[in-house]
C-alpha positions, 0 to 999 in steps of 0.5 A, spaced: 500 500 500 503 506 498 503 512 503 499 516 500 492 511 501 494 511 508 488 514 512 492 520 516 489 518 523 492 510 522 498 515 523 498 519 528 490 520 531 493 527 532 493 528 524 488 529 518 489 531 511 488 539 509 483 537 504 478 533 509 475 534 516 478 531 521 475 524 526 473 526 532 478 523 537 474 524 544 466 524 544 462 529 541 455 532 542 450 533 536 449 540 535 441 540 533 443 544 526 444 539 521 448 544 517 453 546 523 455 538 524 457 536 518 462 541 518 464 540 525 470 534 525 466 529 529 459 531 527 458 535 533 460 540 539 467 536 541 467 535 549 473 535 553 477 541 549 477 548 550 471 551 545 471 558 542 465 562 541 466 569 539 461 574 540 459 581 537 456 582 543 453 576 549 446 575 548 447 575 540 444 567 541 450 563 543 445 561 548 440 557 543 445 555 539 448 550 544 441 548 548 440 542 544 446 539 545 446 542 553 439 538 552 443 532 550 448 531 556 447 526 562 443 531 568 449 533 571 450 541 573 451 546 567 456 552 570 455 559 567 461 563 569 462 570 569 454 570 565 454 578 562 447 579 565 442 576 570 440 569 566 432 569 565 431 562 568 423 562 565 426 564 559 431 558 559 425 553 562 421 554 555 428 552 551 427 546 556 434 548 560 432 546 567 433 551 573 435 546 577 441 544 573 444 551 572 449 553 577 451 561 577 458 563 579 459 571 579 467 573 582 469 580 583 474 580 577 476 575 571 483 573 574 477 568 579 473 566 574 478 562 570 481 560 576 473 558 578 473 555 570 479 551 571 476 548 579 470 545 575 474 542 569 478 538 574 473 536 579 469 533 573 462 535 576 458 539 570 456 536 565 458 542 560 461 549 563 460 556 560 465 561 561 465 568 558 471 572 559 474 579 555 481 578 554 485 573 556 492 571 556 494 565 552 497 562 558 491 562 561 487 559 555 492 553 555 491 552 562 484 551 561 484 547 555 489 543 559 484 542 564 479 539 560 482 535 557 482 532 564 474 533 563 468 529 560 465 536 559 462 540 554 467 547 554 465 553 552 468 560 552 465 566 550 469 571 547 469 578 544 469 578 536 475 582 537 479 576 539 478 571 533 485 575 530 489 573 537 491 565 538 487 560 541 490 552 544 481 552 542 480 546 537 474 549 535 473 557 534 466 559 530 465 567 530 458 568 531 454 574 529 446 576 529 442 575 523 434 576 521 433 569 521 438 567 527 445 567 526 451 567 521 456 562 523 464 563 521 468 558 523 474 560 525 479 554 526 477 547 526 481 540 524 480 541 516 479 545 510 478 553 511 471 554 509 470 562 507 463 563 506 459 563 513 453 559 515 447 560 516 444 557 521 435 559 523 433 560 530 427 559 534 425 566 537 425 565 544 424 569 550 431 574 552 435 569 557 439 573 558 438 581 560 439 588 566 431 587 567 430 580 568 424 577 572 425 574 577 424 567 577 420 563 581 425 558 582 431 561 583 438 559 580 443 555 585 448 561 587 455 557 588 460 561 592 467 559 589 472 557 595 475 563 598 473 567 594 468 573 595 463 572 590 458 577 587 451 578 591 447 577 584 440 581 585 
């Protein structure tokens, strides 16, 4: 057999040929938009790896971008650090995230919420985190994506735009921006071939789930103060 028809995984699971996706080594997490995974190495959100999503702003819809896949997981705890605003959590129950899974933690700066971040990924205990950070150096982004490949965890890290021009350990960056129809979807880095036109991917219109005047819940989320750091009293 020559060389050339040898799969490039059988070499090594670490490379693939630039002109085709690579296979997903670890387990993924189907998307829910067909038009996403088959452009996702894998088929799916890869779990235990560092994820970008990078934002016009938060809130432009990363929440209904990844509710299927959070519906899919095993019923441990979802982590949202460092959540922009306050989460409507009657807007998170009608796209069926249960309050009761979601664990908020506010710290007073970013340095403690990475810290925070990296705590869940070695414990192990939460079925998928989510981080929203500004910038953060390349040291720390390597730490964390250290930390979860430690981890069973679906990680996602929630960036400015702005941060697509820097380096990133991430496996998987998409840049997200808001559409009429729900999301235009750049994919920044994957395992395989660039792709230049953006996807198009349609969102359910659902309530806010994220806003400064959010109603009160009827069943509030579950506060977690992190271990020797003070946390922020959310309202």
């Amino acid at each position: 057999m020559s060389a050339t028809a040898i799969p490039a995984e059988e070499i090594h699971p670490s490379l693939w040929r630039a002109s085709q996706l690579a296979r997903g080594r670890g387990r993924t997490v189907d998307t829910g938009y067909p038009a996403l995974s088959v452009e996702l190495p894998g088929g799916g959100w890869p779990v235990g790896v560092l994820i970008d999503l990078l934002v016009q702003q938060p809130g432009v819809g990363e929440m209904r971008l990844l509710q299927p896949a959070l519906g899919l997981l095993a019923n441990g705890p979802i982590a949202l650090v460092q959540p922009p605003h306050i989460p409507d959590s009657l807007g998170l129950g009608y796209i069926g995230l249960s309050p009761d899974r979601l664990l908020q933690i506010n710290t007073p700066n970013s340095s403690d919420a990475l810290w925070s971040a990296e705590q869940i990924l070695r414990a192990g205990s939460c079925s998928a985190l989510l981080l929203w950070a500004q910038h953060t150096q390349s040291s720390s982004l390597r730490r964390l994506h250290l930390a979860a490949q430690s981890s069973e965890t679906l990680f996602i890290m929630v960036r400015p735009l702005t941060a697509a021009q820097d380096s990133s350990p991430a496996l998987l960056r998409l840049a997200l921006r808001p559409s009429a129809e729900g999301l235009m979807v750049d994919i920044v880095k994957r395992r395989g071939p660039t792709r230049a036109e953006p996807l198009s991917i349609s969102l359910q219109p659902t309530p806010v789930l994220f806003s400064r005047h959010a109603r009160l819940s009827r069943r509030p989320f579950t506060e977690v103060i992190p271990r020797s750091l003070p946390a922020e009293v959310v309202a």
